[in-house]
Backbone as a chain_set.jsonl record, in Angstrom:
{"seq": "XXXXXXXXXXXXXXXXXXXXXXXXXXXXXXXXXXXXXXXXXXXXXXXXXXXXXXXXXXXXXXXXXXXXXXXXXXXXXXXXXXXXXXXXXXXXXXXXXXXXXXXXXXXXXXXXXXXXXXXXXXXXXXXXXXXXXXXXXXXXXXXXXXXXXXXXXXXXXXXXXXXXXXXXXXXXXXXXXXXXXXXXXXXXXXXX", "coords": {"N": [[7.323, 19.796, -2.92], [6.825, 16.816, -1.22], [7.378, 14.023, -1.962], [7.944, 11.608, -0.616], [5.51, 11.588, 0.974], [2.923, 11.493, -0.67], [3.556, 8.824, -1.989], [2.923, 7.311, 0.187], [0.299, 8.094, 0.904], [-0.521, 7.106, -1.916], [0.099, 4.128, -1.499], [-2.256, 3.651, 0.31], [-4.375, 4.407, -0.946], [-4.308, 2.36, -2.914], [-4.053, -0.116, -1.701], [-6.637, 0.424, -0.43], [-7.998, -0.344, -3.136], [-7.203, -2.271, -3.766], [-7.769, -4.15, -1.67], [-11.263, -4.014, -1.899], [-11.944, -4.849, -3.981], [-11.366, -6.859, -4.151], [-8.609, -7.654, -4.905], [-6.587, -9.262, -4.138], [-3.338, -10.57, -4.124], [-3.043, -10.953, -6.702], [-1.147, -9.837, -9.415], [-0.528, -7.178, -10.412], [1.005, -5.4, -11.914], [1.54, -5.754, -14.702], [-1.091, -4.767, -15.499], [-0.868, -2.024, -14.262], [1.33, -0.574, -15.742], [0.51, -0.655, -18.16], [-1.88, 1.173, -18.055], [-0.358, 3.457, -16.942], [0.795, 3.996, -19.137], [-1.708, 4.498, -20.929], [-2.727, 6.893, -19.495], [-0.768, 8.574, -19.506], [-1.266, 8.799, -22.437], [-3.396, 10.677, -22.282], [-3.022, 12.902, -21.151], [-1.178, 13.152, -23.057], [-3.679, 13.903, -24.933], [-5.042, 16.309, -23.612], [-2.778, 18.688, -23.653], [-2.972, 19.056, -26.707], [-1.008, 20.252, -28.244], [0.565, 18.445, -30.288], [-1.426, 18.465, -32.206], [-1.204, 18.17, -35.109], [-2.808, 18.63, -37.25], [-4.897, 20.213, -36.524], [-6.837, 23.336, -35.958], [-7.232, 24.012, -33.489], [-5.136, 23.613, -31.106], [-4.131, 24.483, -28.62], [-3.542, 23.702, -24.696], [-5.904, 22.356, -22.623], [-6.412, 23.65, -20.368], [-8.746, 24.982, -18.266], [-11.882, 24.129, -17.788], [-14.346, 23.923, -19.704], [-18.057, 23.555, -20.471], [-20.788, 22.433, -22.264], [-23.49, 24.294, -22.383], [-25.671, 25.423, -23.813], [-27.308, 23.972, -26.477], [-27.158, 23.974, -30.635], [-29.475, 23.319, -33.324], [-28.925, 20.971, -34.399], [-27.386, 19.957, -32.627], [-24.757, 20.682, -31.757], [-22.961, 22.354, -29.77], [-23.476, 25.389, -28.945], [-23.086, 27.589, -26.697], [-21.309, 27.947, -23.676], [-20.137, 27.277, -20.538], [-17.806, 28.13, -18.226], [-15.335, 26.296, -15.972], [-13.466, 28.298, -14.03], [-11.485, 26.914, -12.067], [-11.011, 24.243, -12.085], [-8.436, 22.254, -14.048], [-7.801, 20.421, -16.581], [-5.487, 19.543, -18.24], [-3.646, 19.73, -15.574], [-5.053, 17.811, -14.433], [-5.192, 15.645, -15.722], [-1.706, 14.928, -15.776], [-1.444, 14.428, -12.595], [-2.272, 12.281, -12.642], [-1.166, 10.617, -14.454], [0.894, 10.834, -12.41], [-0.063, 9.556, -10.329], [0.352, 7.028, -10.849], [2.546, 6.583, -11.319], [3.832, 6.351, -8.983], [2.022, 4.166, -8.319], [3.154, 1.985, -9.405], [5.95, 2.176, -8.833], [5.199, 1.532, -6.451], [4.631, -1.53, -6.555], [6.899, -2.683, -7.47], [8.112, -1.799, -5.286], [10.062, 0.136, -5.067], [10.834, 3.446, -3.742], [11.469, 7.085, -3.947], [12.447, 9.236, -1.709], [13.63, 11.236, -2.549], [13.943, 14.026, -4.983], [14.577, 13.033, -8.252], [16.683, 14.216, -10.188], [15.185, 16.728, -13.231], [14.689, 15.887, -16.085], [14.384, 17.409, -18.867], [13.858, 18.253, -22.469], [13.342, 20.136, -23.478], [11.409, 20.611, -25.857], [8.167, 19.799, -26.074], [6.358, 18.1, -27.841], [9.291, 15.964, -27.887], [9.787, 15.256, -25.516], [7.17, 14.495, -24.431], [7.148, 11.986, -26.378], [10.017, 10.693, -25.348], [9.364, 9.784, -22.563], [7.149, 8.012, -22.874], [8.815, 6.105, -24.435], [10.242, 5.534, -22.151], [8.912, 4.053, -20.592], [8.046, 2.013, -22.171], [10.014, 0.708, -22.48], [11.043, 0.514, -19.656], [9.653, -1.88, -19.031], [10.001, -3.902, -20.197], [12.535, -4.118, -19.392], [11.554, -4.926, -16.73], [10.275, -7.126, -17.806], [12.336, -8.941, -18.625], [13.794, -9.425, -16.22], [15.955, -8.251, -15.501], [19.413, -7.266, -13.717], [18.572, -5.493, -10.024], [19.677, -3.191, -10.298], [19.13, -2.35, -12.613], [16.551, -2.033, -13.263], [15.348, 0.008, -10.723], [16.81, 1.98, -11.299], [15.74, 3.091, -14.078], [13.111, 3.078, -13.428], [13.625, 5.601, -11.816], [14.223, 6.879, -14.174], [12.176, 7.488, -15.551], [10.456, 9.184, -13.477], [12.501, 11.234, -13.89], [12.4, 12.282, -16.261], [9.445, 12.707, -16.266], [9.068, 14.827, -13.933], [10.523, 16.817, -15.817], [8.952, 17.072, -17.846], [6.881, 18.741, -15.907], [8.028, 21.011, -15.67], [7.996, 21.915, -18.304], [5.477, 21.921, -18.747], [4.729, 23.85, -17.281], [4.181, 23.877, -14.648], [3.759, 24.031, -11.408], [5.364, 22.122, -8.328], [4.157, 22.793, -6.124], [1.606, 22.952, -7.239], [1.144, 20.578, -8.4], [1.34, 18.714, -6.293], [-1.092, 19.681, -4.449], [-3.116, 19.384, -6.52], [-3.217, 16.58, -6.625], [-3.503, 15.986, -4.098], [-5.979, 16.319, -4.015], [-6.994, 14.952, -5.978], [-6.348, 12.071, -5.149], [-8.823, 12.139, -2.655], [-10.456, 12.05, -4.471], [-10.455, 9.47, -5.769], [-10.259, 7.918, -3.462], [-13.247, 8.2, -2.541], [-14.58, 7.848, -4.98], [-14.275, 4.736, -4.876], [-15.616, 4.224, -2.891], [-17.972, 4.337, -3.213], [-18.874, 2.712, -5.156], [-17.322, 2.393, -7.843]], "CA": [[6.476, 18.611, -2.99], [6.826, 15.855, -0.844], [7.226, 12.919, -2.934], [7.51, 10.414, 0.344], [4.354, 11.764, 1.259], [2.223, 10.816, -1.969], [3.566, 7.32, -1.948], [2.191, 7.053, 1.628], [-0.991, 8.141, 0.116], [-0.593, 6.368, -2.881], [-0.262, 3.101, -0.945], [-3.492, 3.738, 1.145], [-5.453, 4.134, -2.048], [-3.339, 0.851, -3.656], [-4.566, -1.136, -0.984], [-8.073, 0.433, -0.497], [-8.776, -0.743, -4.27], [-6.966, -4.103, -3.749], [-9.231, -4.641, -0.627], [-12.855, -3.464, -2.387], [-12.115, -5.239, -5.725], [-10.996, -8.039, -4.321], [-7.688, -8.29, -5.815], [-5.467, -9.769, -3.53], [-2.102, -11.811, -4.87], [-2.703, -10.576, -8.246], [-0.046, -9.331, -10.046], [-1.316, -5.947, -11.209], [2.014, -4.762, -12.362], [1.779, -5.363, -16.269], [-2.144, -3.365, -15.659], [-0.621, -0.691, -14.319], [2.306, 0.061, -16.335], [-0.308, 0.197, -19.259], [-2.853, 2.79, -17.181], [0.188, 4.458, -16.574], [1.024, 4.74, -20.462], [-3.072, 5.089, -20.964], [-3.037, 8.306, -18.383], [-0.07, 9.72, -20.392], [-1.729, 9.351, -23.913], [-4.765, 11.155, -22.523], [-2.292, 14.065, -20.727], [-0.652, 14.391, -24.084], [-4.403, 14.839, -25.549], [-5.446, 17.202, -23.15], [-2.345, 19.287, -24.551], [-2.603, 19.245, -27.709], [0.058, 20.881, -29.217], [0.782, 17.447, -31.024], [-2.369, 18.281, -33.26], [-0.899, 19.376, -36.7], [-3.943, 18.637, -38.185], [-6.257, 20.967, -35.918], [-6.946, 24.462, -35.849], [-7.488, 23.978, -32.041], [-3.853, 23.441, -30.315], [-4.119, 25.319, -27.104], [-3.778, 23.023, -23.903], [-7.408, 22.184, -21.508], [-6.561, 24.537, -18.667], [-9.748, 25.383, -18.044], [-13.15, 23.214, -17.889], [-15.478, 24.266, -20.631], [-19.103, 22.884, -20.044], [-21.387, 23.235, -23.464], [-24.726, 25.512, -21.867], [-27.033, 25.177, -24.938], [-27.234, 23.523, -28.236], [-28.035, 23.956, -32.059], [-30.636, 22.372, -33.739], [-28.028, 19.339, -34.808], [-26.651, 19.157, -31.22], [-23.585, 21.391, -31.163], [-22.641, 23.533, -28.54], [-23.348, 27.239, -28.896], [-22.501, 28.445, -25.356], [-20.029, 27.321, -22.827], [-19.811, 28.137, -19.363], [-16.134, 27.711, -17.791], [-14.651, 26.686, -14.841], [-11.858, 28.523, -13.647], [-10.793, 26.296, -11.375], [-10.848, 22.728, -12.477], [-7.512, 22.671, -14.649], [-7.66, 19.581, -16.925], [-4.727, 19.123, -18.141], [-3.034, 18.981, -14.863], [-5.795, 16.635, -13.438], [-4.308, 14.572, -15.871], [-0.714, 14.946, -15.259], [-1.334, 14.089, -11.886], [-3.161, 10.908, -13.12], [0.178, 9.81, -14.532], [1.935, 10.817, -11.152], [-0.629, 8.335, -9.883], [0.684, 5.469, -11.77], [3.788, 5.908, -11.257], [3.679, 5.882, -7.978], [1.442, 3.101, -7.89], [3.914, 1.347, -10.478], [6.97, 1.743, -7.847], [4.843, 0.564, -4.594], [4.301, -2.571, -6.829], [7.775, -3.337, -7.35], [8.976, -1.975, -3.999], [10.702, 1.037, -5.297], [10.033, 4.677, -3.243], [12.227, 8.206, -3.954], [12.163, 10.145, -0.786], [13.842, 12.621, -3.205], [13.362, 14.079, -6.237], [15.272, 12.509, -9.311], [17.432, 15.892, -10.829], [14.7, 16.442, -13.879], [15.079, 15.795, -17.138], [13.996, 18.498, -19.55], [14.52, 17.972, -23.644], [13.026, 21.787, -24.156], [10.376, 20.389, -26.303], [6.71, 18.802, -24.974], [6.731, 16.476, -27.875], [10.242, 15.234, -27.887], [9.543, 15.173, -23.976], [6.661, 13.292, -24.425], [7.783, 10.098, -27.224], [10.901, 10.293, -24.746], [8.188, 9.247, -21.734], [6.722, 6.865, -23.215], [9.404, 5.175, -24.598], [11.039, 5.018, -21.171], [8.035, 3.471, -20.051], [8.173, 0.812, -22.4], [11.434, 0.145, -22.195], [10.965, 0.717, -18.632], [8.318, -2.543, -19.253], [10.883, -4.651, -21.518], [13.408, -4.138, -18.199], [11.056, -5.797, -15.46], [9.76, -8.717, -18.059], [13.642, -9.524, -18.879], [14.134, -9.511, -15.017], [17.563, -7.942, -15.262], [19.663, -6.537, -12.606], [17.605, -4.588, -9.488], [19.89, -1.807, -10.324], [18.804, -1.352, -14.021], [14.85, -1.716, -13.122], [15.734, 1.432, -10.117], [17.802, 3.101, -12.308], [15.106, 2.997, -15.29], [12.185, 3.171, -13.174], [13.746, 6.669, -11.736], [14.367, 8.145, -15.2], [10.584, 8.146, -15.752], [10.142, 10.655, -12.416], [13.409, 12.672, -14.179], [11.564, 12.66, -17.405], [7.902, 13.456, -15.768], [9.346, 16.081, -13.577], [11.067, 17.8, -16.565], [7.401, 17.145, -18.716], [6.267, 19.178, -16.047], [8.47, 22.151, -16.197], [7.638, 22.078, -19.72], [3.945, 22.45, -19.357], [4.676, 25.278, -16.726], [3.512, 23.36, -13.366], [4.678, 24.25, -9.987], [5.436, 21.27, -7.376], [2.653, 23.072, -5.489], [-0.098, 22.798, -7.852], [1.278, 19.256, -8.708], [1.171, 18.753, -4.709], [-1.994, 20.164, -4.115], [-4.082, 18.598, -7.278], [-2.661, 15.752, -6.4], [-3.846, 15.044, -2.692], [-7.482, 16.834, -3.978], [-7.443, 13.813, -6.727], [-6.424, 11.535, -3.795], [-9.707, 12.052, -2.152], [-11.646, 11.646, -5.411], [-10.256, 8.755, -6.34], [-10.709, 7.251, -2.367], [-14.869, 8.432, -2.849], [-15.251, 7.105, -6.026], [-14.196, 3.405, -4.492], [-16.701, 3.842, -1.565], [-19.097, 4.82, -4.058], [-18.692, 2.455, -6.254], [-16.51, 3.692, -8.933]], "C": [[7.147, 17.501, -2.197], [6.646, 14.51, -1.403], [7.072, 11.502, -2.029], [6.142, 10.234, 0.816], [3.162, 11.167, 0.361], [2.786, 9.598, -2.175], [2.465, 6.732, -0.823], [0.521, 6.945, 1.066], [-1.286, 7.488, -1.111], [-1.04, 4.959, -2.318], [-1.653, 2.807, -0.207], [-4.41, 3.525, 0.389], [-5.065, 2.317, -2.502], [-4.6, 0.274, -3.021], [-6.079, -1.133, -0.254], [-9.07, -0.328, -1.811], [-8.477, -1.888, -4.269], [-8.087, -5.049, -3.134], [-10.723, -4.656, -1.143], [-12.883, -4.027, -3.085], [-12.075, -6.663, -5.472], [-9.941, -8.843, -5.252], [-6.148, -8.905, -5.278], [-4.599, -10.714, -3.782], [-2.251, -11.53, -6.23], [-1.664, -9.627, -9.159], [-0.835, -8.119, -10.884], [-0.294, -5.397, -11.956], [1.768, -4.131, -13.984], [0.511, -4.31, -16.193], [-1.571, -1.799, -15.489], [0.26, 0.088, -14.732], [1.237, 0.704, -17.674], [-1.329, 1.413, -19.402], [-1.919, 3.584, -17.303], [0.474, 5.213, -18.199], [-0.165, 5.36, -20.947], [-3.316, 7.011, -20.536], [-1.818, 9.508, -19.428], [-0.511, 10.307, -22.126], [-2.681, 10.606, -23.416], [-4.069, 12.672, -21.852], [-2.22, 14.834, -22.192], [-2.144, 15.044, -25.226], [-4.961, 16.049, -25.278], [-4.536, 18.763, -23.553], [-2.337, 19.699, -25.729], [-1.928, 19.594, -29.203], [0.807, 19.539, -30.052], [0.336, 17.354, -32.408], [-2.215, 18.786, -34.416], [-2.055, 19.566, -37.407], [-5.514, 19.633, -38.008], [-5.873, 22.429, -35.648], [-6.698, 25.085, -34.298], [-6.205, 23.716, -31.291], [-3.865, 23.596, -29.298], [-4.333, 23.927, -26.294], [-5.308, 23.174, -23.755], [-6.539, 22.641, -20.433], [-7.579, 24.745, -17.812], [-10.769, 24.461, -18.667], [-14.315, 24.326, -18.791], [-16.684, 23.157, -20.452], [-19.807, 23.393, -20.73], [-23.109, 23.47, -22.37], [-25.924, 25.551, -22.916], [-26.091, 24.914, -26.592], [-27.761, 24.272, -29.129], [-28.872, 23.152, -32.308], [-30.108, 20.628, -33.847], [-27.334, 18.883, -33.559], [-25.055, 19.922, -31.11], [-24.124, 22.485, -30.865], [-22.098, 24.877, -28.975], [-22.549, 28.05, -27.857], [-22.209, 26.921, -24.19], [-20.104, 27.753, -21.687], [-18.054, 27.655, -18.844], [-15.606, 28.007, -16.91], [-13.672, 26.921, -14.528], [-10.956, 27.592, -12.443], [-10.953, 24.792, -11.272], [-9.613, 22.912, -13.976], [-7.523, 21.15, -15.308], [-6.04, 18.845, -17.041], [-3.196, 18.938, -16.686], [-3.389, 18.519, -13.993], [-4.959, 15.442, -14.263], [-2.482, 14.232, -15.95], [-0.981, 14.517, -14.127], [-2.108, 12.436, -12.088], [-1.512, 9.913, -13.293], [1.297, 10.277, -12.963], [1.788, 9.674, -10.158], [-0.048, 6.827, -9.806], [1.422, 5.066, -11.545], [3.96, 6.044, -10.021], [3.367, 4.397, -7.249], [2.233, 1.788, -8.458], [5.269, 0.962, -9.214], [6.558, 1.156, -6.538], [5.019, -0.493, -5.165], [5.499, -3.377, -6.631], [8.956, -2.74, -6.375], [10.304, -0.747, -3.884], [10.197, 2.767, -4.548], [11.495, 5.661, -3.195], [12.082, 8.921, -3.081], [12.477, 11.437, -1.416], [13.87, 13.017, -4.553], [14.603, 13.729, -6.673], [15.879, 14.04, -10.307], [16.414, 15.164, -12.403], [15.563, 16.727, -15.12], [14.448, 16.699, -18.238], [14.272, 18.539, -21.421], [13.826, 19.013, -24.582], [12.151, 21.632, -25.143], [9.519, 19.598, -26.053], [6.771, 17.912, -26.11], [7.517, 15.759, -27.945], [9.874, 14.631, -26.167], [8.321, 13.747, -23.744], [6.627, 11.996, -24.965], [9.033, 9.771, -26.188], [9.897, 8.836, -23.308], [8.024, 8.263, -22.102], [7.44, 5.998, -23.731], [10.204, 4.463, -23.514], [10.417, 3.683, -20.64], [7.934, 2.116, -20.657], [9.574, 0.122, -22.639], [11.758, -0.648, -20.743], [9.961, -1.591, -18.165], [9.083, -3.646, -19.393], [12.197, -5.007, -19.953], [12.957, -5.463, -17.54], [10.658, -7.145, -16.556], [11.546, -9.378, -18.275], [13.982, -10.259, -17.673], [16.097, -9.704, -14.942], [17.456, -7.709, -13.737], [18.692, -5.47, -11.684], [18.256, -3.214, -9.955], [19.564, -1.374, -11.319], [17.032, -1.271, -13.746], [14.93, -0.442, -12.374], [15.851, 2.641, -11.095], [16.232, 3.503, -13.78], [13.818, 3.277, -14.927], [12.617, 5.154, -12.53], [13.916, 7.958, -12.721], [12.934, 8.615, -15.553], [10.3, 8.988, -15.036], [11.053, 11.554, -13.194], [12.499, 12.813, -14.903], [9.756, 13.393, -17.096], [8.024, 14.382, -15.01], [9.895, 17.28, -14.584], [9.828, 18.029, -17.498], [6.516, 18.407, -17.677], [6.446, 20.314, -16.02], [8.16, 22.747, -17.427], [6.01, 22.639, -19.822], [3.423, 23.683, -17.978], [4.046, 24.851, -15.31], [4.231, 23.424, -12.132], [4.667, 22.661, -9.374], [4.349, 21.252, -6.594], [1.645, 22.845, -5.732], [0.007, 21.289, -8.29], [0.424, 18.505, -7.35], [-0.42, 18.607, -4.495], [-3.307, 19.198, -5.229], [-4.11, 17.381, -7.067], [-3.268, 14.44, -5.167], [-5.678, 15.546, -3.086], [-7.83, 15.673, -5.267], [-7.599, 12.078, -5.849], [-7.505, 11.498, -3.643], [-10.773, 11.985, -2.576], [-11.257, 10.584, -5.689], [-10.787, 7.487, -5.328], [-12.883, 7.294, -2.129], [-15.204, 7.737, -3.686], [-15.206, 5.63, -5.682], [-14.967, 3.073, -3.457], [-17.923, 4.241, -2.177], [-19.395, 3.66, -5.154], [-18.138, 1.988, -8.151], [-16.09, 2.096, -9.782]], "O": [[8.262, 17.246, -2.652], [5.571, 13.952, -1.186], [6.4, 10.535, -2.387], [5.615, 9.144, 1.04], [2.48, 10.283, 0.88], [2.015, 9.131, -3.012], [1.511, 5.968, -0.969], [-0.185, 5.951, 0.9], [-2.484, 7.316, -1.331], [-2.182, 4.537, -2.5], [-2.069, 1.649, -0.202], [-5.283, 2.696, 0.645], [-5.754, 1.328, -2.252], [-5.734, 0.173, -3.489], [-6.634, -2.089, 0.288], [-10.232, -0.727, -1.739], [-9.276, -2.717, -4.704], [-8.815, -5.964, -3.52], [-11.399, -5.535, -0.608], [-14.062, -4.168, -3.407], [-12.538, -7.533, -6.21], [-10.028, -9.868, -5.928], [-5.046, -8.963, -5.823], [-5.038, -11.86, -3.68], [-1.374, -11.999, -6.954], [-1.98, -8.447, -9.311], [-1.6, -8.275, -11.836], [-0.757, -4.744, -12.891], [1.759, -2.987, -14.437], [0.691, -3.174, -16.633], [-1.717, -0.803, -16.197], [0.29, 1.268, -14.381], [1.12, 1.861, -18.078], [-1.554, 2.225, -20.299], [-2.271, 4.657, -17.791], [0.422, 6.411, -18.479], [-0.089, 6.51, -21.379], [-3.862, 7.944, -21.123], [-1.96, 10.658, -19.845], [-0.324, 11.348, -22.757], [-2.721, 11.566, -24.185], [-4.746, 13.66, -22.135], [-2.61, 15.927, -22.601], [-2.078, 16.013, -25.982], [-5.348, 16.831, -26.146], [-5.161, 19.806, -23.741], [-1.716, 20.734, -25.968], [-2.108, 19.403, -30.405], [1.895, 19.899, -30.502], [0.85, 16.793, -33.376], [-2.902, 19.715, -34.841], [-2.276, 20.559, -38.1], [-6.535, 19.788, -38.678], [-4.772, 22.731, -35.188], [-6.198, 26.161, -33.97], [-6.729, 23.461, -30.207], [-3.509, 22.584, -28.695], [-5.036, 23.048, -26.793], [-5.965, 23.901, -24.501], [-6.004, 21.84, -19.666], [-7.358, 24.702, -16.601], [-10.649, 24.041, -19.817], [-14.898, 25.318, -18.353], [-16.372, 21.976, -20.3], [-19.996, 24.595, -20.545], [-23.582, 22.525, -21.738], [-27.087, 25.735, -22.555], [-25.136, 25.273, -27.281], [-28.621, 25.114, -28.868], [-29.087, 22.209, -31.546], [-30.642, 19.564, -33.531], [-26.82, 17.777, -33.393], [-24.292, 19.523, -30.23], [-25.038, 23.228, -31.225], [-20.982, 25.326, -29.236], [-21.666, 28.886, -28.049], [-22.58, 25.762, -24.006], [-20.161, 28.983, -21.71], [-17.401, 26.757, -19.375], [-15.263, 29.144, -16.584], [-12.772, 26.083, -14.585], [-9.782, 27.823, -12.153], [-11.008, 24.28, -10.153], [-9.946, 23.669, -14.887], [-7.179, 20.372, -14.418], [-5.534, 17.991, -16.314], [-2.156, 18.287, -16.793], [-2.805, 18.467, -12.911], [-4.278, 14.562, -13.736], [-2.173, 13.075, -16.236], [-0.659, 13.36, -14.396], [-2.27, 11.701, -11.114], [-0.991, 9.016, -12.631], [2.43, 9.825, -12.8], [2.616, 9.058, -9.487], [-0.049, 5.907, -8.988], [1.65, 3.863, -11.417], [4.965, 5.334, -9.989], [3.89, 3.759, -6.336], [1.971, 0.67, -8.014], [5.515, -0.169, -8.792], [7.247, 0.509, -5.749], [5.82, -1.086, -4.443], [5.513, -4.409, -5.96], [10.166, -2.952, -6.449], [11.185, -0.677, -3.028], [9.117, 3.207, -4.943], [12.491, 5.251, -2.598], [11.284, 9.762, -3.495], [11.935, 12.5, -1.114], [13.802, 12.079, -5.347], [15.618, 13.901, -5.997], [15.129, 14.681, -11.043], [16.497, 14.006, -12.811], [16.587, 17.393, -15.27], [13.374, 16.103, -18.329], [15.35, 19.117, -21.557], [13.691, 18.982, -25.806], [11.903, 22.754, -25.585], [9.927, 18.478, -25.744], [7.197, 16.801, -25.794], [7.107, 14.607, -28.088], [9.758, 13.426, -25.946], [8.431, 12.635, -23.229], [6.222, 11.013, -24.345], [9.216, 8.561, -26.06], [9.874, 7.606, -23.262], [8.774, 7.373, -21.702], [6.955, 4.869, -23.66], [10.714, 3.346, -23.61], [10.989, 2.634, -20.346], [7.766, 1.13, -19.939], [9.84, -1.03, -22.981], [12.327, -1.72, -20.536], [9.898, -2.173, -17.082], [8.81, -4.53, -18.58], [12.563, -6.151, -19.685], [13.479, -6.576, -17.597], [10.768, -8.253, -16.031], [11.684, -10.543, -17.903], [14.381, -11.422, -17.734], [16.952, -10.53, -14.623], [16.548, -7.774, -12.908], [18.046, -4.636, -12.319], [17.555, -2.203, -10.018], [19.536, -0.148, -11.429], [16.417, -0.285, -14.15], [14.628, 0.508, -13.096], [15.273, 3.672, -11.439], [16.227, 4.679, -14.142], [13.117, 3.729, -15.833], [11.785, 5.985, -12.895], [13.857, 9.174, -12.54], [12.58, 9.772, -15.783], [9.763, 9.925, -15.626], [10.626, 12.702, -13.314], [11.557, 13.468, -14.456], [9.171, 14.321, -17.656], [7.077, 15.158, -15.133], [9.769, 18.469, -14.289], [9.669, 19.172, -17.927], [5.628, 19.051, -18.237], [5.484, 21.047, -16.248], [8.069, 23.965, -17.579], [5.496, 23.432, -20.61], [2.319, 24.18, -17.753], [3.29, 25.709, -14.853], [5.291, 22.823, -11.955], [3.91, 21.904, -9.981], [3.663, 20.27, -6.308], [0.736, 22.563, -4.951], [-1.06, 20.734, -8.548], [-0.677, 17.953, -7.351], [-0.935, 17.494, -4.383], [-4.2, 18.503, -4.746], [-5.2, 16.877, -7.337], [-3.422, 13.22, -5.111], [-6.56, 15.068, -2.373], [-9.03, 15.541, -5.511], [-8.51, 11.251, -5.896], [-7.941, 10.712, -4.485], [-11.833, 11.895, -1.955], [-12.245, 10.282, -6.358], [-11.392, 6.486, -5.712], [-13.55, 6.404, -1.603], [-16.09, 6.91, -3.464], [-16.161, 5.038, -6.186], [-15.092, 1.916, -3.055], [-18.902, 4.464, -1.464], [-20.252, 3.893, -6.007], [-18.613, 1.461, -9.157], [-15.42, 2.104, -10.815]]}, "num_chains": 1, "name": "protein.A"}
């Protein structure tokens, strides 16, 4: 994976939605640290293995699309696409972020951050998110540049080792990645 590469592209989008929205000189920072925590809640629902309370656990790998109802409105039949992979549309959602999180404050990894791995998805994931707001708690303090760097790179260790954990190549990261890219650039000439 090319991680210089997806900034590049990251930035292009940035500044396609800055331009369209009309959000120029606005400090988007605090928005998009919280999208970025937003994008990770909705990763870790697409997983589910969090859900003690549900019968249902299994990740969204696969796009289920309900095909006909019951009388009350639930879904009898399903059709399912094999190739729309939810949960790592949204993983790449949070790759988004944080991307879009380091153009903001001027930060870019040409190389990957050695990942961080804590052999369980939800220790892995409360780790995440706490970096993130920690990560949050950093930039409003306005410490040292080297502890914002330093703190803003453990989130890539930690989201590269989240995605060893949920079994994701670089490739399919890569690849979903630049094919969300070009939905995300449509939906803003559309509208969105």
């Amino acid at each position: 994976m090319n991680l210089n590469k997806l900034f590049e592209l990251q930035a292009k989008l940035d500044e396609h939605i800055v331009k369209k929205k009309g959000l120029e000189g606005q400090d988007l920072l605090p928005k998009k640290i919280l999208a970025l925590q937003v994008e990770l809640g909705e990763l870790a629902n697409e997983w589910r293995g969090f859900k003690f309370w549900s019968e249902d656990q299994e990740p969204r790998t696969v796009e289920s699309i309900p095909t006909d109802w019951d009388d009350d409105g639930t879904p009898t039949e399903w059709n399912v696409n094999p190739h729309k992979n939810p949960l790592l549309e949204e993983y790449v959602d949070v790759v988004h972020f944080t991307l879009s999180v380091g153009l903001e404050i001027e930060i870019k990894h040409e190389i990957f951050p050695e990942p961080i791995n804590y052999g369980d998805v939800v220790i892995q994931f409360n780790e995440l998110f706490g970096q993130i707001s920690y990560f949050a708690s950093v930039l409003n303090r306005e410490n040292d540049w080297e502890e914002v760097e330093s703190e803003y790179e453990r989130i890539w260790s930690l989201l590269f080792g989240l995605a060893g954990l949920l079994g994701f190549t670089w490739e399919q990261i890569e690849q979903s990645y630049l094919q969300k890219n070009r939905i995300n650039h449509e939906r803003q000439n559309n509208g969105y």
